[in-house]
N, C-alpha and C positions, 0 to 999 in steps of 0.2 A: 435331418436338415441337409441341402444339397450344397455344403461351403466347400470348397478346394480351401484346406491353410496350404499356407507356405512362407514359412517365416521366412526362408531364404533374402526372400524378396526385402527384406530391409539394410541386405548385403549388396544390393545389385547397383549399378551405380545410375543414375538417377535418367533421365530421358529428353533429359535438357540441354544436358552435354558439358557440363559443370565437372569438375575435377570431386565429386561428392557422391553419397550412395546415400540411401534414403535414409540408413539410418543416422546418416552425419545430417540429415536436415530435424531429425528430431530431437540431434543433441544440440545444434545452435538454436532450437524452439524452447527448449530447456536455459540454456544459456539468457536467452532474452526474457524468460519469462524470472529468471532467478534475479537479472538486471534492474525490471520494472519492480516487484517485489520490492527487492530490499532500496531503492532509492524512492517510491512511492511511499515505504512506510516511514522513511527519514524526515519526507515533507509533512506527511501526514501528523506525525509526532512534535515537529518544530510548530506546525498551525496549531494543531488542538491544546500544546501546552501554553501557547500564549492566548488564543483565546479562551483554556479553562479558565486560565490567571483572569482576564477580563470580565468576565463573566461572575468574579468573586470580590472584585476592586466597589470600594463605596462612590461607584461612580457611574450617573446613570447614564452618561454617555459611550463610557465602555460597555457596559450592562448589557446598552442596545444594539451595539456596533453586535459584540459575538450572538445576541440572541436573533439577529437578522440574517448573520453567519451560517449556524444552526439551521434556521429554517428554512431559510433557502435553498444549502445545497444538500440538505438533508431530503427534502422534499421533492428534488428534480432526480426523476430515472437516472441511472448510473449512465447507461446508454446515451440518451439524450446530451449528457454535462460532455461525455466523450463529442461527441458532432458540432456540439457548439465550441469548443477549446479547439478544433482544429480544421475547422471549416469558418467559422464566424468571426473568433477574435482575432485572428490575424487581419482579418479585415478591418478592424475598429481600432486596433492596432497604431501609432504612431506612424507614419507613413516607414521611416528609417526602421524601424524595428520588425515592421509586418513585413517589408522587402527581405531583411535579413533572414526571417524565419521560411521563408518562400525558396529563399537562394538554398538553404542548405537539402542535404543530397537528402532522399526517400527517408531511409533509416534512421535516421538524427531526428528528422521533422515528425514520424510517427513515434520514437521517443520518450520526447520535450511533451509532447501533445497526452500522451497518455499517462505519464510522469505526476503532469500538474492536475488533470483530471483526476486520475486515481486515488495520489494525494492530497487534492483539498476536498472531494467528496469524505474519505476517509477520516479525515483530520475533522469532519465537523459532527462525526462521533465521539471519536476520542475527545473532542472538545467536553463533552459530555460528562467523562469522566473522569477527568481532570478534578475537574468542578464538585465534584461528588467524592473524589477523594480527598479536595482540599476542606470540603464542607467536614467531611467527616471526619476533621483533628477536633480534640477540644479546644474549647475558646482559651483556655489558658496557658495553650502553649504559644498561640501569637499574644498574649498578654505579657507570657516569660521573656519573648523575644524581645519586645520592646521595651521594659526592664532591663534587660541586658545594655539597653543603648541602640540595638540596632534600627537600622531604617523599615519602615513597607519593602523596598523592595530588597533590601539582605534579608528580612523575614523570611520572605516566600525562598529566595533562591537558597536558603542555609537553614530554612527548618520546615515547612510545611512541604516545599517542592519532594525534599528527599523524601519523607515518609510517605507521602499520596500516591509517590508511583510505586514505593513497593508496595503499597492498598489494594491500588490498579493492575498488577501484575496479571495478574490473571484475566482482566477483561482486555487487556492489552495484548497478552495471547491471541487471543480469540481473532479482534483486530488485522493480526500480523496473519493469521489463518486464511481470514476474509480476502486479505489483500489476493494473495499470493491464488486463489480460486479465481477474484470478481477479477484477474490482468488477464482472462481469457476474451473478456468485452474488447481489448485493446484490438484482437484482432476484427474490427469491424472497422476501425478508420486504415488498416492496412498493414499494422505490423504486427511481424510471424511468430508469435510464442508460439509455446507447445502445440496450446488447442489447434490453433491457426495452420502451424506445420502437420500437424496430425491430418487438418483435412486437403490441405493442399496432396499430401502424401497419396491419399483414398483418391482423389483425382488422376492420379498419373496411376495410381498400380491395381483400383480397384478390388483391394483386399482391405476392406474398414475393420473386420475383428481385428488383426493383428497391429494396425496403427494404432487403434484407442485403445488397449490393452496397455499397452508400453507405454502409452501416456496416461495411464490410469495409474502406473505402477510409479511412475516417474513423478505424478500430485504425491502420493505418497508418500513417497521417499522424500520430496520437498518439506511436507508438512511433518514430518518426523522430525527433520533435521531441526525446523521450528522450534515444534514444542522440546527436545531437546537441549535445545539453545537458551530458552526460555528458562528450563527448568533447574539449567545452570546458573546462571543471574540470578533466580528467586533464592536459592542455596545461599549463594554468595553475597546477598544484600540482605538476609533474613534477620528482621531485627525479634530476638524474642523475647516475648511478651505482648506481638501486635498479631492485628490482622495481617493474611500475607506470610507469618515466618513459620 
């Protein structure tokens, strides 16, 4: 094979004329992609756990609202939900509100934009199993619950919530996995995570093994910290005698 390496090249400083070297553009691609990750999975978590809830309520109005949820953005290319959140809704948008979102600077607007993409695609998985953890308490622990006096919704949020997601741990890994790979789409509406600084990179130095390499190593070490993280939680919330501990 006829490649010149030269790793050097990630030490040089960049051909833009920026006070940076190339590999400070692969550690703010890192940076931003560790940003989108973990505030995507927060949205993602906060939508799926109320529409799991919904989804299990004796009510066929909620029923339909999250199985509409569901299929909707479960069904539209990831890609696609990215171009419509940041090219379309702003336009549909409140007039005051679409202006606002317009006014702010490059970075903030690719974001917001791939933030709420990321996370409501994402969240109408977890929506999923939610639903699937909550199905699979027995019925006579929401019977003990409400014996006790408490209401539907002290049930769910003081007996059925806590145990479902330690049920889900594990598919909730996976999830937080997912994220942290599919925030390389974000670089299609313009902002520069890893992937995105990885190929900006290849464009100015013309040496791609050694940009994807480092960004191959840098997923990794992302996804480690993940499942490490994960696998602390599951420890420390282990209830035993269940699924999960």
């Amino acid at each position: 094979m006829d490649y010149r390496w030269h790793w050097g090249v990630l030490l040089q400083p960049v051909a833009t004329g920026e006070p940076a070297t190339y590999l400070d553009w692969l550690f703010s691609g890192l940076v931003n992609t560790v940003e989108l990750t973990l505030l995507a999975f927060s949205v993602a978590l906060a939508m799926g756990t109320v529409f799991g809830v919904m989804r299990t309520l004796p009510n066929r109005a909620a029923n339909a609202a999250s199985a509409a949820y569901v299929s909707i953005f479960r069904g539209v290319p990831l890609i696609v939900q990215f171009f419509i959140w940041f090219f379309v809704v702003p336009e549909v948008l409140p007039t005051a509100a679409g202006d606002w979102f317009k006014s702010l600077p490059s970075h903030p607007q690719f974001l917001i934009a791939s933030v709420v993409s990321l996370g409501v695609y994402t969240g109408s998985r977890i929506c999923e199993q939610v639903r699937a953890g909550i199905q699979a308490r027995p019925v006579g622990q929401f019977h003990a619950a409400f014996a006790l006096g408490l209401t539907r919704a002290q049930a769910y949020r003081h007996v059925l919530l806590p145990v479902a997601f330690r049920t889900i741990l594990g598919p909730l890994t996976s999830e937080f996995l997912i994220i942290s790979k599919n925030s390389a789409v974000a670089s299609t509406i313009g902002l520069l995570e890893l992937s995105g600084q990885a190929r900006q990179l290849v464009d100015y130095t013309a040496q791609p093994y050694e940009s994807f390499i480092c960004v191959t190593l840098a997923y990794m070490a992302l996804n480690f910290a993940i499942l490490r993280g994960m696998r602390w939680i599951r420890r420390r919330t282990a209830l035993h005698g269940m699924i999960g501990s």
